[in-house]
PDB file of N, CA, C, O and CB in Angstrom:
ATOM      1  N   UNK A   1      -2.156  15.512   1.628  1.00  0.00           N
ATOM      2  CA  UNK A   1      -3.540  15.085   1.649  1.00  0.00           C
ATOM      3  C   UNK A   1      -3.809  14.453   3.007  1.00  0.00           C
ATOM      4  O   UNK A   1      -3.052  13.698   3.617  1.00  0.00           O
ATOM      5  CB  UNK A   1      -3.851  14.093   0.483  1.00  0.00           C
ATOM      6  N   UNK A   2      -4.736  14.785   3.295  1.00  0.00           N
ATOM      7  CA  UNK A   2      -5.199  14.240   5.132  1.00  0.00           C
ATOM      8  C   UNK A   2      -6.728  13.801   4.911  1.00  0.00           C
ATOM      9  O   UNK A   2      -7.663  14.348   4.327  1.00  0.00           O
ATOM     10  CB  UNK A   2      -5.175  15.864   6.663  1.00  0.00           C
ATOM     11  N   UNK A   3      -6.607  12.643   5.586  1.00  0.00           N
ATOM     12  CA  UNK A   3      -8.328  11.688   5.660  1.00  0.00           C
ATOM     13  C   UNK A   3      -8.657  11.765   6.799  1.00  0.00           C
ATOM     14  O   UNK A   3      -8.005  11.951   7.827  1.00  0.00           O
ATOM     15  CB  UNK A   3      -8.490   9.975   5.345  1.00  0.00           C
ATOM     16  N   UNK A   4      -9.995  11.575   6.558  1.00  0.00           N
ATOM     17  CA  UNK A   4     -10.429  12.133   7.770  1.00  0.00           C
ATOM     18  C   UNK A   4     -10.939  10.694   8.576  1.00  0.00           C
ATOM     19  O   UNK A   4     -11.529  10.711   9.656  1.00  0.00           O
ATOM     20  CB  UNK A   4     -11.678  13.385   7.494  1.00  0.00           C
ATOM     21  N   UNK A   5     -10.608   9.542   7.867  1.00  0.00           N
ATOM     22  CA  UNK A   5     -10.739   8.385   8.460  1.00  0.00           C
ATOM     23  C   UNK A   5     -10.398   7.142   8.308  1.00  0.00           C
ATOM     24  O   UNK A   5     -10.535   7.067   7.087  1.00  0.00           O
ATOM     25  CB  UNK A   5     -11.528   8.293   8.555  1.00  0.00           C
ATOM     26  N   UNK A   6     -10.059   6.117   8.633  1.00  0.00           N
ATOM     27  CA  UNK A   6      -9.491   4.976   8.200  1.00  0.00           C
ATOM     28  C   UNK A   6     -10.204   4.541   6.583  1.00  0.00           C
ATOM     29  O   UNK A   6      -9.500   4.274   5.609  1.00  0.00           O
ATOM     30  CB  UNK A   6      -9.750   3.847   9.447  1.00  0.00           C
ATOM     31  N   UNK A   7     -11.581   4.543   6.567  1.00  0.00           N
ATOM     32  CA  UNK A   7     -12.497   4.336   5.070  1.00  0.00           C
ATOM     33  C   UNK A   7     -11.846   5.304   4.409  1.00  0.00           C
ATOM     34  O   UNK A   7     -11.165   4.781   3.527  1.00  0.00           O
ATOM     35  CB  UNK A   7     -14.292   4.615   5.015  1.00  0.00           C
ATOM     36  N   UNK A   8     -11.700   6.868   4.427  1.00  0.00           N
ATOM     37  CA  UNK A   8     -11.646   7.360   3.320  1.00  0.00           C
ATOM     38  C   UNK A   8      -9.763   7.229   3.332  1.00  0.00           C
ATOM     39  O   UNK A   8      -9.235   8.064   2.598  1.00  0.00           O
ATOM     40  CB  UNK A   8     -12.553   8.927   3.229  1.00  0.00           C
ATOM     41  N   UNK A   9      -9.113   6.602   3.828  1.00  0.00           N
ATOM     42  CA  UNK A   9      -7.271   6.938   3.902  1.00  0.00           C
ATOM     43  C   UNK A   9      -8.150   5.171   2.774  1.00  0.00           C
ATOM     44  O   UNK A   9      -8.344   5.369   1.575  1.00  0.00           O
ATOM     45  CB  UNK A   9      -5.604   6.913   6.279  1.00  0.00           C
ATOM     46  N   UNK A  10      -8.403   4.224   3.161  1.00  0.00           N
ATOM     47  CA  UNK A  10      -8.259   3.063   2.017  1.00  0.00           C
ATOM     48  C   UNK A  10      -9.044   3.631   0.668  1.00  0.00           C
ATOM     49  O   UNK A  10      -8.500   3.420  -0.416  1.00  0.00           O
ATOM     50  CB  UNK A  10      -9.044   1.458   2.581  1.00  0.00           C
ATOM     51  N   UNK A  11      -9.839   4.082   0.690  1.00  0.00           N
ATOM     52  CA  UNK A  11     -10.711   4.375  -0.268  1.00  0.00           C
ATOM     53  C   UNK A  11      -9.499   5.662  -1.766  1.00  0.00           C
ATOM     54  O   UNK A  11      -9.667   5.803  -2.977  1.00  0.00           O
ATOM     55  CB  UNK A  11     -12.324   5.283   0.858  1.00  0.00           C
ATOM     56  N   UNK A  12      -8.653   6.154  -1.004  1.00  0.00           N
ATOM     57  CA  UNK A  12      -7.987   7.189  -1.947  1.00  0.00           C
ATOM     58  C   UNK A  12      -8.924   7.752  -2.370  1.00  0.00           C
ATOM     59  O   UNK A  12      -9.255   7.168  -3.402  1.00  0.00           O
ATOM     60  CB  UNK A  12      -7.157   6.794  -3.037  1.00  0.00           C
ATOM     61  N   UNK A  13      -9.517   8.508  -2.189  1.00  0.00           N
ATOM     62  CA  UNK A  13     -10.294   9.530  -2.871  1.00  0.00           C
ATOM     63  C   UNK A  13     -10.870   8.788  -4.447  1.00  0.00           C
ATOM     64  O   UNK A  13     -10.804   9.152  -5.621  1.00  0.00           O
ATOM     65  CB  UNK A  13      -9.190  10.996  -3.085  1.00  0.00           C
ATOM     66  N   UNK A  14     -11.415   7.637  -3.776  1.00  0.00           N
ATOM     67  CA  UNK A  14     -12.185   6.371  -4.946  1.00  0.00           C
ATOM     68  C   UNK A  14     -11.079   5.994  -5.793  1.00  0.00           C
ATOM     69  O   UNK A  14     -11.514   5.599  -6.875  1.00  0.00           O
ATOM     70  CB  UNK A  14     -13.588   6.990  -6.138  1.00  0.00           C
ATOM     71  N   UNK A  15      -9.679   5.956  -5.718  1.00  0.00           N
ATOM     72  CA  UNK A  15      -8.236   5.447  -6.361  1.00  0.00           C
ATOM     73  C   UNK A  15      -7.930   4.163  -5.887  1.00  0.00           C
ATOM     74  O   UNK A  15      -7.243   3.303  -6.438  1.00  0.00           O
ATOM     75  CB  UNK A  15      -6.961   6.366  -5.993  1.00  0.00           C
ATOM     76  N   UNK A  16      -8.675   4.111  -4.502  1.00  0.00           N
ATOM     77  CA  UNK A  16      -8.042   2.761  -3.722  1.00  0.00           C
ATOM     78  C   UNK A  16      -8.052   1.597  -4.176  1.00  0.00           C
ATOM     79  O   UNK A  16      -7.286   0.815  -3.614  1.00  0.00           O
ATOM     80  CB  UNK A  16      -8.565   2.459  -2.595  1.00  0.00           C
ATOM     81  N   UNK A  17      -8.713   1.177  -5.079  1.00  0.00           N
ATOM     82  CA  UNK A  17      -8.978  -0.032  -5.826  1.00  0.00           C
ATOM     83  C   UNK A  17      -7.260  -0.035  -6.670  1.00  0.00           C
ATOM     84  O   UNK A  17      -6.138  -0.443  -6.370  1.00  0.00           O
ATOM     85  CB  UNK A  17     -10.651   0.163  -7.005  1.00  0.00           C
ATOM     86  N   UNK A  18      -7.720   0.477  -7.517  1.00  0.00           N
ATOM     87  CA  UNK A  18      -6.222   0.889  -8.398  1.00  0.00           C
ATOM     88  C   UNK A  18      -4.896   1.190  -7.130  1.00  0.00           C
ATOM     89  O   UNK A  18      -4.177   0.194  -7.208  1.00  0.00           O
ATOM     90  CB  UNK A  18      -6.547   2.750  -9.529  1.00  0.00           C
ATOM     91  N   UNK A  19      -4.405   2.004  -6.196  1.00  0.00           N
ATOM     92  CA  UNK A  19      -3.501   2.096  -4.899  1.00  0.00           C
ATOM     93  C   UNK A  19      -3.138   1.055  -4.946  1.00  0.00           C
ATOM     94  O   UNK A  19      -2.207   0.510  -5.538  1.00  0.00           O
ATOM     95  CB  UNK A  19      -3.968   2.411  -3.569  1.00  0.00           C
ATOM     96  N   UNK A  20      -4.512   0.464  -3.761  1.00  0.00           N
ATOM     97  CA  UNK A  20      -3.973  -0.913  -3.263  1.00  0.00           C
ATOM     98  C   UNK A  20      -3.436  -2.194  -3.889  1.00  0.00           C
ATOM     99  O   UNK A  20      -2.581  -3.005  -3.532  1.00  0.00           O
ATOM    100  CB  UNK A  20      -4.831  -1.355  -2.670  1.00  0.00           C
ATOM    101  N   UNK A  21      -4.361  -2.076  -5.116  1.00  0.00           N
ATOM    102  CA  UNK A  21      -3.676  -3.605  -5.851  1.00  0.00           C
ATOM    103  C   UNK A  21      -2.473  -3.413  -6.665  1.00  0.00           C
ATOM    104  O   UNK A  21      -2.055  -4.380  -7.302  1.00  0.00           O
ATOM    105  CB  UNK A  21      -4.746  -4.387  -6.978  1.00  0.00           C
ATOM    106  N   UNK A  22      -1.566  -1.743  -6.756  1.00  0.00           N
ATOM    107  CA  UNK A  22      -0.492  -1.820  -7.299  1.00  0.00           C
ATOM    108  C   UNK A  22       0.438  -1.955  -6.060  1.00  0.00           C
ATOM    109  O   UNK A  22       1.461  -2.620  -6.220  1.00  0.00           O
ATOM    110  CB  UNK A  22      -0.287  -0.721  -8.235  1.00  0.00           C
ATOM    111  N   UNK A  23       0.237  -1.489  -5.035  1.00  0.00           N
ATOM    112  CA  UNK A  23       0.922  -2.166  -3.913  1.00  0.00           C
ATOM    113  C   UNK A  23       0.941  -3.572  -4.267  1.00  0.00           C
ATOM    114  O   UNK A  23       1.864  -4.000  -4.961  1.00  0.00           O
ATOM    115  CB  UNK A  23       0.241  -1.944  -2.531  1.00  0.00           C
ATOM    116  N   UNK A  24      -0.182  -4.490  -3.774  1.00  0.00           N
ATOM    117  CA  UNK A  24      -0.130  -5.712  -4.337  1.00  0.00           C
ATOM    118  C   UNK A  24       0.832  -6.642  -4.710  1.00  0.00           C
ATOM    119  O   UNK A  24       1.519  -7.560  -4.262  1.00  0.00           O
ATOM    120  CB  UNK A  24      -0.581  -5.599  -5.112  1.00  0.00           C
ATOM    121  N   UNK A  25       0.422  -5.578  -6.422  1.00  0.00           N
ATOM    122  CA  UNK A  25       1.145  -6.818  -7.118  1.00  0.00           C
ATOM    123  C   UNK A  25       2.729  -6.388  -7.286  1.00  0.00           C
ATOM    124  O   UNK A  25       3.538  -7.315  -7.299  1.00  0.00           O
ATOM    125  CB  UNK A  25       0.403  -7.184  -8.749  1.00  0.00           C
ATOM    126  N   UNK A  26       3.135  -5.273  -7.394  1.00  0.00           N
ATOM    127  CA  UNK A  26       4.417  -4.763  -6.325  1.00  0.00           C
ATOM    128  C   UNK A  26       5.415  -5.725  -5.261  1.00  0.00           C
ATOM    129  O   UNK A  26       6.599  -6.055  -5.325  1.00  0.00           O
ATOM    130  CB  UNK A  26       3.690  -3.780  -5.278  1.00  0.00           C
ATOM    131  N   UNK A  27       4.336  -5.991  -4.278  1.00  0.00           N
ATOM    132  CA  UNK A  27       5.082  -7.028  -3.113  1.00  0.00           C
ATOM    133  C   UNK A  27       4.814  -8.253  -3.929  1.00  0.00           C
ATOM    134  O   UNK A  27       5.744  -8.919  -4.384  1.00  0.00           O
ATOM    135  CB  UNK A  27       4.325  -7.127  -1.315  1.00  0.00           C
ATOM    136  N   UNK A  28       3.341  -8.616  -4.155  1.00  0.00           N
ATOM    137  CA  UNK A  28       3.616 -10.327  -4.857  1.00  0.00           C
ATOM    138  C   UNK A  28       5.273 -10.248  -5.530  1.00  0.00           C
ATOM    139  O   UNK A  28       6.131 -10.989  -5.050  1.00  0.00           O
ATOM    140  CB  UNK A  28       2.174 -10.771  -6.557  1.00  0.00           C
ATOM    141  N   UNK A  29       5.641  -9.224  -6.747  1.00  0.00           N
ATOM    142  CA  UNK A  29       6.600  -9.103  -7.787  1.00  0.00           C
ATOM    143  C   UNK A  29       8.377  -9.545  -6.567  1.00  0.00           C
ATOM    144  O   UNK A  29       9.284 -10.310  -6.895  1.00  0.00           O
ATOM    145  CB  UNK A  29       6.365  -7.036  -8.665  1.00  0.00           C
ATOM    146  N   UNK A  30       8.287  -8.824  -5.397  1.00  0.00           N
ATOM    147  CA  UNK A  30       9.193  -8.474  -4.994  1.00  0.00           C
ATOM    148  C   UNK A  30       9.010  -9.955  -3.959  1.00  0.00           C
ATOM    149  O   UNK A  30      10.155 -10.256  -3.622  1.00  0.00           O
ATOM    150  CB  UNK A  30       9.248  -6.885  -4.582  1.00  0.00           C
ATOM    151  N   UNK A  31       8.346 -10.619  -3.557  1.00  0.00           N
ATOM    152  CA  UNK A  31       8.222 -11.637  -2.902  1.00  0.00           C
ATOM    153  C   UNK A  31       8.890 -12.531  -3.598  1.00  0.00           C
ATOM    154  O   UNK A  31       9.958 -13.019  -3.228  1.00  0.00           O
ATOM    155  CB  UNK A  31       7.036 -11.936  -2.616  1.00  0.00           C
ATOM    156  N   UNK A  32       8.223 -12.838  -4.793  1.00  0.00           N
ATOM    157  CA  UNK A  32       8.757 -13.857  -5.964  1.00  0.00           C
ATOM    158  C   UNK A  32      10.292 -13.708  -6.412  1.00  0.00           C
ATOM    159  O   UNK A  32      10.890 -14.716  -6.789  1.00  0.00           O
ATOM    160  CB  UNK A  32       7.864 -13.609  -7.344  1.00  0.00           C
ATOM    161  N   UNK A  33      10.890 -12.548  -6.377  1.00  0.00           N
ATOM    162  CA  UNK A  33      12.009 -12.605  -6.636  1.00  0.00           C
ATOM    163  C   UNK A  33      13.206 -12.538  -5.344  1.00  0.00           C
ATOM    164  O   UNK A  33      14.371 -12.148  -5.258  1.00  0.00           O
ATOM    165  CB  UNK A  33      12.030 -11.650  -7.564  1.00  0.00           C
ATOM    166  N   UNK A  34      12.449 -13.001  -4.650  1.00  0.00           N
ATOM    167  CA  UNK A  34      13.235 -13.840  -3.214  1.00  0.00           C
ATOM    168  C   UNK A  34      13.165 -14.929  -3.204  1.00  0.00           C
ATOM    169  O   UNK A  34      14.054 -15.572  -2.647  1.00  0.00           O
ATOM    170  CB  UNK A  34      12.814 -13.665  -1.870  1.00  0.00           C
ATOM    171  N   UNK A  35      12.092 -15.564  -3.811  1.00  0.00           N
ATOM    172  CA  UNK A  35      11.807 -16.870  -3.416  1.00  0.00           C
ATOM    173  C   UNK A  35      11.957 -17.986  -4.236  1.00  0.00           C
ATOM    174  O   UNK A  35      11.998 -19.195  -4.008  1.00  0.00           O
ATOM    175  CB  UNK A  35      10.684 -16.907  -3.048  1.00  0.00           C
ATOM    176  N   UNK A  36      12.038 -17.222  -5.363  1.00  0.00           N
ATOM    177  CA  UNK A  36      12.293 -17.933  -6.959  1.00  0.00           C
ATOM    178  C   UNK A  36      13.939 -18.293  -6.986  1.00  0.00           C
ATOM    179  O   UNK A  36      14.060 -19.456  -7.373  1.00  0.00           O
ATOM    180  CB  UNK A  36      11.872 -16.616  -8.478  1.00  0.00           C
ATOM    181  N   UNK A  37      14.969 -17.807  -6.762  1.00  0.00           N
ATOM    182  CA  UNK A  37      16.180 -18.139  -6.707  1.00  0.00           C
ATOM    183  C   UNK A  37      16.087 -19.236  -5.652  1.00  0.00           C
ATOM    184  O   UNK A  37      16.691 -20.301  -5.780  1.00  0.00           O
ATOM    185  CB  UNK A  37      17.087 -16.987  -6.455  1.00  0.00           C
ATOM    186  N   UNK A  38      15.322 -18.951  -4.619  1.00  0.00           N
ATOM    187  CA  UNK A  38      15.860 -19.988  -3.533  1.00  0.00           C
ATOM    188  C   UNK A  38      15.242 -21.279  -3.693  1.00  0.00           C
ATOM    189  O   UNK A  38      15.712 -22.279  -3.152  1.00  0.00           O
ATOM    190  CB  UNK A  38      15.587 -19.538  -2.053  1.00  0.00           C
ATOM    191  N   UNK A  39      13.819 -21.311  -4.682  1.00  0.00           N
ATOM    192  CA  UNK A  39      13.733 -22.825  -5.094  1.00  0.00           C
ATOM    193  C   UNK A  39      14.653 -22.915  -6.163  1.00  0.00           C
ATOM    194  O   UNK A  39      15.082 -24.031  -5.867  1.00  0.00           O
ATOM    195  CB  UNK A  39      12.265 -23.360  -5.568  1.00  0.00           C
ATOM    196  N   UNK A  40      15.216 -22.642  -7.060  1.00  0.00           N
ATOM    197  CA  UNK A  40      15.845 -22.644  -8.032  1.00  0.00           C
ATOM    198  C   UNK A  40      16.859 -23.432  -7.503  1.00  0.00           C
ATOM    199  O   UNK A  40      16.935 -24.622  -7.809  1.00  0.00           O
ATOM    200  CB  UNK A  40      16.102 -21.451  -8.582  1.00  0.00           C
ATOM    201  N   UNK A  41      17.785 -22.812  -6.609  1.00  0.00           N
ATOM    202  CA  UNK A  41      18.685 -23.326  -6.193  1.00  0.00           C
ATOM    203  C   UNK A  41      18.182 -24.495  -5.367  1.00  0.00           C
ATOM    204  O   UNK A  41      19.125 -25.265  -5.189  1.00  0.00           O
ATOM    205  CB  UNK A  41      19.432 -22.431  -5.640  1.00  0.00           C
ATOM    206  N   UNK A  42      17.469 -24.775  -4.999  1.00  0.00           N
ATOM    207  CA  UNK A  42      17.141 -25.971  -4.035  1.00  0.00           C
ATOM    208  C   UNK A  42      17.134 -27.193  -5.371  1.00  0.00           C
ATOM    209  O   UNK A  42      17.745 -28.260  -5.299  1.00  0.00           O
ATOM    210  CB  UNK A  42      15.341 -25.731  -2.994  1.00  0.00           C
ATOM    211  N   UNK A  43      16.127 -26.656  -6.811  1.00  0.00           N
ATOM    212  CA  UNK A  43      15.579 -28.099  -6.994  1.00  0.00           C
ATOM    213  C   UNK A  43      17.153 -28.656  -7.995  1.00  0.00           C
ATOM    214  O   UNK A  43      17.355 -29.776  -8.465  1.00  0.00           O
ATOM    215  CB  UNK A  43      13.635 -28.129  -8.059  1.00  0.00           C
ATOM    216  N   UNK A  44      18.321 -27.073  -8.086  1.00  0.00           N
ATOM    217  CA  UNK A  44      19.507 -27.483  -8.436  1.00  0.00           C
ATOM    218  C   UNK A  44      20.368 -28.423  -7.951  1.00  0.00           C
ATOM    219  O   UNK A  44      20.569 -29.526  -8.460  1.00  0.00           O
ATOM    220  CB  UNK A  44      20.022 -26.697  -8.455  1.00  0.00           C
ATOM    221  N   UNK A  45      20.844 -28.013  -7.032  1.00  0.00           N
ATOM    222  CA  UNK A  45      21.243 -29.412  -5.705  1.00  0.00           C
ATOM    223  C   UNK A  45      20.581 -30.157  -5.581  1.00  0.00           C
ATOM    224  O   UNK A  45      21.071 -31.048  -4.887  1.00  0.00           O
ATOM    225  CB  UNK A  45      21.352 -29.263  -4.305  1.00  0.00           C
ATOM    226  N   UNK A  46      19.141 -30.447  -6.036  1.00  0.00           N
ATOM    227  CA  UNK A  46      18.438 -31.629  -5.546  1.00  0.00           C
ATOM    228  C   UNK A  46      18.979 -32.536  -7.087  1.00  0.00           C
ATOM    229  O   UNK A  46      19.508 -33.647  -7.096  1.00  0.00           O
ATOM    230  CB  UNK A  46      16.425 -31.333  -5.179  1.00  0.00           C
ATOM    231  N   UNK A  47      18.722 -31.847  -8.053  1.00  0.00           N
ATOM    232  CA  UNK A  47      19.267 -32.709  -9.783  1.00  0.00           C
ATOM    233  C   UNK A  47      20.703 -32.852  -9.314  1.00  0.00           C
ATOM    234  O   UNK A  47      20.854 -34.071  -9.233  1.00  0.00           O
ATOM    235  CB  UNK A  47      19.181 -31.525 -11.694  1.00  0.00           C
ATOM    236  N   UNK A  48      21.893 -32.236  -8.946  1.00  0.00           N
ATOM    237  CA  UNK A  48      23.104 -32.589  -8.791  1.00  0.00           C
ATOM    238  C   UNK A  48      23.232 -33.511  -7.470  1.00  0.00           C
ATOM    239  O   UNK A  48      24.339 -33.900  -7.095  1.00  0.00           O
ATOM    240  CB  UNK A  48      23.910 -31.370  -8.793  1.00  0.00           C
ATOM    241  N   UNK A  49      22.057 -33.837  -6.794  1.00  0.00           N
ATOM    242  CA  UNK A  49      22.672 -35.275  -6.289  1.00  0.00           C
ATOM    243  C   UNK A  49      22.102 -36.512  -6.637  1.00  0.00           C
ATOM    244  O   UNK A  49      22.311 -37.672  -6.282  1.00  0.00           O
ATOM    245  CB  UNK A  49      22.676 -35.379  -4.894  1.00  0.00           C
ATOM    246  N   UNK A  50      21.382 -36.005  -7.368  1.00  0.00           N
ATOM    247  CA  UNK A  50      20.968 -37.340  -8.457  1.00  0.00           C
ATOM    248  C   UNK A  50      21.682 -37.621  -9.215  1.00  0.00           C
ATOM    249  O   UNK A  50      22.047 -38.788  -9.072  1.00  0.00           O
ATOM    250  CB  UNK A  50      19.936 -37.312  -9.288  1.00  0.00           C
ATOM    251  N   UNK A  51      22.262 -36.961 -10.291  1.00  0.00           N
ATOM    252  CA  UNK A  51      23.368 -37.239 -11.049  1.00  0.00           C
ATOM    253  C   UNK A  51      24.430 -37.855 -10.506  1.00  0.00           C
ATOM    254  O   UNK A  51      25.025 -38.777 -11.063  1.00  0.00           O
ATOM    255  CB  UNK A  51      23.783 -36.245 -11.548  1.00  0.00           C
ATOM    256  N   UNK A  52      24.778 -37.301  -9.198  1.00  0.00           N
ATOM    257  CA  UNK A  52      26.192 -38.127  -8.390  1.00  0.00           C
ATOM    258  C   UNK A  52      25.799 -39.564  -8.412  1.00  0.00           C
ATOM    259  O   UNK A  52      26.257 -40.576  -8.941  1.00  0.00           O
ATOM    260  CB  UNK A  52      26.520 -37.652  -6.545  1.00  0.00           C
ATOM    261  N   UNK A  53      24.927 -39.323  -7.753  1.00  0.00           N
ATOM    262  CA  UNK A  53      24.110 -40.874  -7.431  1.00  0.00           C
ATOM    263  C   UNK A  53      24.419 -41.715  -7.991  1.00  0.00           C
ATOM    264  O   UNK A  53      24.903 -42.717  -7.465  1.00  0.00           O
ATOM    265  CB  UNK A  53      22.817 -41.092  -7.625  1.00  0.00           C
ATOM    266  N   UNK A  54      24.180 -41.528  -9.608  1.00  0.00           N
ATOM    267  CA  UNK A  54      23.271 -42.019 -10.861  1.00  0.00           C
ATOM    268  C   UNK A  54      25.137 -42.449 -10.977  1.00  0.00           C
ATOM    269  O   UNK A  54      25.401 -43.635 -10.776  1.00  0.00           O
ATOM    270  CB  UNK A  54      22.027 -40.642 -12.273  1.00  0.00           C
ATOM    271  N   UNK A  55      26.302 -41.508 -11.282  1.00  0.00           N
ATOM    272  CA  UNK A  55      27.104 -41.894 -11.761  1.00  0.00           C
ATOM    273  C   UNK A  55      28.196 -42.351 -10.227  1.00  0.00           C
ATOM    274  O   UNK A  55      29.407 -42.528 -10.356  1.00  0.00           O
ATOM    275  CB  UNK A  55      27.442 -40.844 -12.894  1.00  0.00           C
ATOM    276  N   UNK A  56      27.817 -42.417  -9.515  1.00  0.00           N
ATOM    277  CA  UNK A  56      28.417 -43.293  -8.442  1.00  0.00           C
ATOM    278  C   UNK A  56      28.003 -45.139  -8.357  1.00  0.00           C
ATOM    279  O   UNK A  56      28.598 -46.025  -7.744  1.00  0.00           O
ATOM    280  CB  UNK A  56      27.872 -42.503  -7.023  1.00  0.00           C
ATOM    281  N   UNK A  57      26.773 -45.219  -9.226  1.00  0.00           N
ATOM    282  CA  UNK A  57      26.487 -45.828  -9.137  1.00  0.00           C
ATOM    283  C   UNK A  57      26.971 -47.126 -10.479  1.00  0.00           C
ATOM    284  O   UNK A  57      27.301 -48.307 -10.589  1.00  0.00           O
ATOM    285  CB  UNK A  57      25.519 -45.273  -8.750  1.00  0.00           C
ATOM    286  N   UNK A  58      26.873 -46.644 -10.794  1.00  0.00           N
ATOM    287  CA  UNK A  58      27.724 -47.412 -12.384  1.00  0.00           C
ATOM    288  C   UNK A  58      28.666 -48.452 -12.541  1.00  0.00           C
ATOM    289  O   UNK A  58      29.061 -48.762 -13.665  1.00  0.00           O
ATOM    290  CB  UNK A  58      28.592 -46.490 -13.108  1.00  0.00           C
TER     291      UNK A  58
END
């Protein structure tokens, strides 16, 4: 399939609505599952040095 212009290559042959936002939510999906482990692990180490703390402290 060949467009004959930047409007009709976004437009998909009036699909672009539907295209683009499964791209979208695609990358949102694939963003989040980069970024979700790495707070995960952050707010983990952040509770395990509280606990040290907590029982260093005793």
């Amino acid at each position: 399939m060949s467009f004959a212009s930047l409007s009709d290559f976004l437009a998909m042959g009036h699909h672009g609505l539907y295209v683009w936002s499964a791209y979208g939510i695609c990358l949102a999906v694939l963003a989040l599952n980069v970024v979700a482990p790495i707070l995960a692990r952050k707010r983990y180490l952040q509770q395990e040095a509280r606990r040290l703390r907590r029982e260093n402290s005793k």
